[in-house]
N, C-alpha and C positions, 0 to 999 in steps of 0.2 A: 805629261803623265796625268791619268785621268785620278779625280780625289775620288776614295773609297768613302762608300757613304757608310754612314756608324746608324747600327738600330737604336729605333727609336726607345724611348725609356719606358718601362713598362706602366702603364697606367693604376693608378689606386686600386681599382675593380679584378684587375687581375694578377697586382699582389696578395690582396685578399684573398680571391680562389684560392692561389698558390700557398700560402701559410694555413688553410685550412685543409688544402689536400696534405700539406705533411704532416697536420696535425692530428688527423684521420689513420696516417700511417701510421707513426706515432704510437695512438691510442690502441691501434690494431696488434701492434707487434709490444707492448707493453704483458707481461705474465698475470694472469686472473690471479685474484689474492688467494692466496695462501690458506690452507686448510687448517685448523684448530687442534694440532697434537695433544690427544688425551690418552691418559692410561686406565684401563680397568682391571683391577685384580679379581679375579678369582678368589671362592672359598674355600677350593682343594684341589687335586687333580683332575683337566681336561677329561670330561667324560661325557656322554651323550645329551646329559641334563642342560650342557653348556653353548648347544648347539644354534643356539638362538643368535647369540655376538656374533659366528663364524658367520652365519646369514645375512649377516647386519650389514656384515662388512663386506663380502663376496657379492652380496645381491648390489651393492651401491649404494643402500640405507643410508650409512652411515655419511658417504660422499656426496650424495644428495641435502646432507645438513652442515655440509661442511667442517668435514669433520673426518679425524686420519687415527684409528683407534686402536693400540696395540693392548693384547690381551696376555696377561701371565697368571700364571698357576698360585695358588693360594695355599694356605698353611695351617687351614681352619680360620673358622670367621675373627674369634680373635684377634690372629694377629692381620689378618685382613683392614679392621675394625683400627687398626692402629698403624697400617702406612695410608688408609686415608687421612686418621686424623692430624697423622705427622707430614702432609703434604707429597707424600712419594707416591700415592696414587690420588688420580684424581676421582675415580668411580671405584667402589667397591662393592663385592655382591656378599651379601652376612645375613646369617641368621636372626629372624626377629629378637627371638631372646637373647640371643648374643648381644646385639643393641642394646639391648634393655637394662641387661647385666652393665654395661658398660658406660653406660648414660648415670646409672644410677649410682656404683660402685667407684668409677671411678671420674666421672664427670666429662667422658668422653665427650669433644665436642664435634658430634657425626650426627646425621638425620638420617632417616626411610624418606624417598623422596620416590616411591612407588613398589609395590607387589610384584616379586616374580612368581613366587607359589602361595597360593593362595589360602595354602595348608601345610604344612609342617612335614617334611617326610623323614622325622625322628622316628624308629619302629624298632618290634622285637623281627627279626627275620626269624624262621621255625623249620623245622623239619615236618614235613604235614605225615599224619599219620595217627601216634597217641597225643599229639597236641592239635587240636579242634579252636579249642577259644583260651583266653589269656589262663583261665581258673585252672589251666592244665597244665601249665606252668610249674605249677608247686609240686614240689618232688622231681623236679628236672634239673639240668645244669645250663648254667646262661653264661656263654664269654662276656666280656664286657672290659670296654677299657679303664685304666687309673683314673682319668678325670676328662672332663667334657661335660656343654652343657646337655646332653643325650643322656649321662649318667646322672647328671643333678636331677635331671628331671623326669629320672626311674622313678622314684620314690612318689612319685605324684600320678605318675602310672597306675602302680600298684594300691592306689589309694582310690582311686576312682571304680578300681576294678574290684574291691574288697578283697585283696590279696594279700597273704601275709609274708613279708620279705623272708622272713626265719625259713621259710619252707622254699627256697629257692638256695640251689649252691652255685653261689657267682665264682666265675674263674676268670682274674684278672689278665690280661694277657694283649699284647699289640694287635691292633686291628687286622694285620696284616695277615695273621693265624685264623682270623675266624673262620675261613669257610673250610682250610684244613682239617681245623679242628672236627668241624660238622661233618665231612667228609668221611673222617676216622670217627665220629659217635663218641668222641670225647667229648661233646657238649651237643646239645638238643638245640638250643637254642640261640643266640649273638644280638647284641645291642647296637643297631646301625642305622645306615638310614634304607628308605623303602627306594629310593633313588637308584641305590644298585643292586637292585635284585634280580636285573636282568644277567648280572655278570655271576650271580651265586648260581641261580640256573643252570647257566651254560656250564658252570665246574660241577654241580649236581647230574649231570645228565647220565651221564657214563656210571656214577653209583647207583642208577637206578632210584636214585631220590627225586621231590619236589618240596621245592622251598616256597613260602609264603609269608606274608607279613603281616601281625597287630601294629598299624600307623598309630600311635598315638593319641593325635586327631580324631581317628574315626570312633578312640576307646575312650571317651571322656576329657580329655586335656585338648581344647578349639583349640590348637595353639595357629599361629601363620608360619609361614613358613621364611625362606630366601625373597630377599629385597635388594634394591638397589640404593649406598648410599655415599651421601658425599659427605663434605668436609664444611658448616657453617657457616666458614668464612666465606665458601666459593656459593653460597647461596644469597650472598649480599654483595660480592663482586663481578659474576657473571651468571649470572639466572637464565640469561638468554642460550648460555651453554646447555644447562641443564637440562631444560625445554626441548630445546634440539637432539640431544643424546639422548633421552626419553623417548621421542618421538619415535629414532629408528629403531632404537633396543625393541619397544615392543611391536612396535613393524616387523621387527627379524624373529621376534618369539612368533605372533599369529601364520607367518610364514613357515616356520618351522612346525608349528603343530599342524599346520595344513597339506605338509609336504615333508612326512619326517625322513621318508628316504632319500632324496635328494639333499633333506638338511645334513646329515650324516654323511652321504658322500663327499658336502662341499666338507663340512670339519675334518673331513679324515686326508685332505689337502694338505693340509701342513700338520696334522694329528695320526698319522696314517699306521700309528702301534695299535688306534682303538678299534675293537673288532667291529664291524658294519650290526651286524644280528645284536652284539649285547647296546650298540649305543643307541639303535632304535628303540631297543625296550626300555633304555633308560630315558629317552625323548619322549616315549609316550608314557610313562610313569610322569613324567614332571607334566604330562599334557593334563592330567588327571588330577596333580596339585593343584595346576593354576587357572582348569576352566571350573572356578568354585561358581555358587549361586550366585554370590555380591558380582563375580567378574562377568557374567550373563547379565545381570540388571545393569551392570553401570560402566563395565571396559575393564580390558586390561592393564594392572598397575593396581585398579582401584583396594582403600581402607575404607574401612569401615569406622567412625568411632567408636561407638558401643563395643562395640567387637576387639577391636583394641585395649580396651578399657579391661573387658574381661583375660587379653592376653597376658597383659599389665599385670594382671592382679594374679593369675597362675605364677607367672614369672618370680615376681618377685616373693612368693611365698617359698615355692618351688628351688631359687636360689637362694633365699636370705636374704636378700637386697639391702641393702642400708636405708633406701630409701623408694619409695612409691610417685615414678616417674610421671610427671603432669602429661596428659596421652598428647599434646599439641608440642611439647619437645622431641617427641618421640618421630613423629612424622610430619609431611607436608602432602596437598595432595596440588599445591599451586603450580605444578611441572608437568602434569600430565596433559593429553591431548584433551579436546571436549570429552565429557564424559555422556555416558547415555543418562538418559531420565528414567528413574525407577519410574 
């Protein structure tokens, strides 16, 4: 019988290859780490203004920073302002002065950690016609709701404008009524924001009406407007998150204002009640908020201090505040991308 000869034993050099090539396999068939689940709420119902995140997300912004971003409807900046601070969202989008109010009043502990509008789109919406400018107001009827900071911050309105509130008959009544009401000439005028005006419009059309808006803003009260804020603690535990969700958020707004129809399209993907025609006009109403002067000199996101300061100081008169918030509690601007140089 002839002896079977046995292979020879594989050499150092070629167990090495060999542990290197499955280590290579290995490394190859291992899953890419894992995306960073965040939440952003909203500060009211999904509407054209919002169109910016859908972009963020749909365009890959948001996947490109790693980063897996689900977005829900809001309930006013309020209570916005308080499942940040209670940790159930990790991003929220609130009204400067809501902030303000909230920092001050109740020692919310939340930041601005960048600008979505640049201006405030708190406004009287009008029937255009015998009311021209705010002075035409007196002697008309204005819906307006029970409370909100829109309503605190009537009064400062009217003060700017030298207008006397006695001459105006407010009718309190749910938001939901105003354009009814306008509709039927039970009230001339509504306290809302300039945001959806696109959608009063569109319900005006068929009356043979046109509606317009006194922004607040543009009538004495600089105020800012929607910002983006988080929670304190997440600005001392994960900064590098912040940075990154920043970075696409306002990638997916300059996107969005560069391509509002196509950003409407994609929102109406998984939003598809909102009409095409009112959410572009409400996209390029917020385009209008947020390409202010400051955001032309220095970017998207960007604060102002002084400008803040003067917010500040409306604010807290305008609400009562308890207290006159230090402007560097109020915001940060160490999250945004480079900025431009004035």
């Amino acid at each position: 019988m002839t002896a079977r000869k046995m292979p020879a034993p594989p050499s150092p050099l070629s167990r090495l290859a060999g542990a290197l090539a499955m280590g290579a396999l290995l490394f190859s068939a291992a899953p890419a780490s894992a995306a960073d689940n965040v939440k952003l709420a909203l500060n009211w119902l999904v509407s054209g203004k919002n169109a910016p995140y859908f972009v963020a997300a749909d365009k890959g912004f948001y996947a490109e920073q790693g980063l897996n971003v689900s977005i829900s409807r809001g309930n006013g900046s309020g209570d916005t302002i308080k499942r940040v601070a209670s940790g159930e969202s990790d991003f929220g989008l609130s009204d400067t002065a809501a902030v303000i109010g909230a920092q001050a009043n109740d020692s919310s502990p939340v930041k601005l950690v960048g600008l979505i509008f640049g201006k405030s789109s708190v406004a009287i919406l009008y029937v255009k016609g015998a009311i021209k400018e705010p002075k035409d107001l007196v002697g008309k009827k204005l819906g307006r709701s029970a409370a909100g900071a829109s309503v605190n911050l009537y009064p400062g309105f009217l003060q700017a404008n030298k207008i006397e509130r006695a001459g105006i008959s407010e009718v309190v009544v749910s938001p939901s009524s105003f354009l009814p009401l306008m509709l039927s000439k039970q009230v001339d005028a509504v306290l809302d924001q300039s945001s959806y005006l696109g959608r009063y419009r569109k319900g005006a059309q068929e009356a043979g009406m046109d509606i317009d808006a006194f922004r607040f803003a543009d009538y004495g009260l600089d105020l800012y407007g929607d910002g983006i804020i988080v929670k304190t603690d997440l600005i001392k535990s994960n900064p590098d998150l912040i940075k990154r969700f920043m970075a696409a958020t306002l990638k997916g707004s300059q996107y969005a204002f560069d391509h509002p129809e196509e950003a409407i399209t994609i929102m109406r993907k998984t939003n598809p009640e909102i009409d095409a025609d009112v959410g572009k006009a409400e996209l390029l109403d917020t385009k209008q908020l947020a390409m202010t002067d400051e955001v032309a000199k220095h970017g998207l996101g960007y604060i102002d201090a002084k400008h803040m300061e003067n917010v500040r100081d409306i604010v807290t008169k305008a609400l009562n505040l308890n207290r006159s918030v230090p402007v560097e509690e109020i915001y940060t601007l160490e999250f945004l991308p480079p900025q431009k140089k004035s």
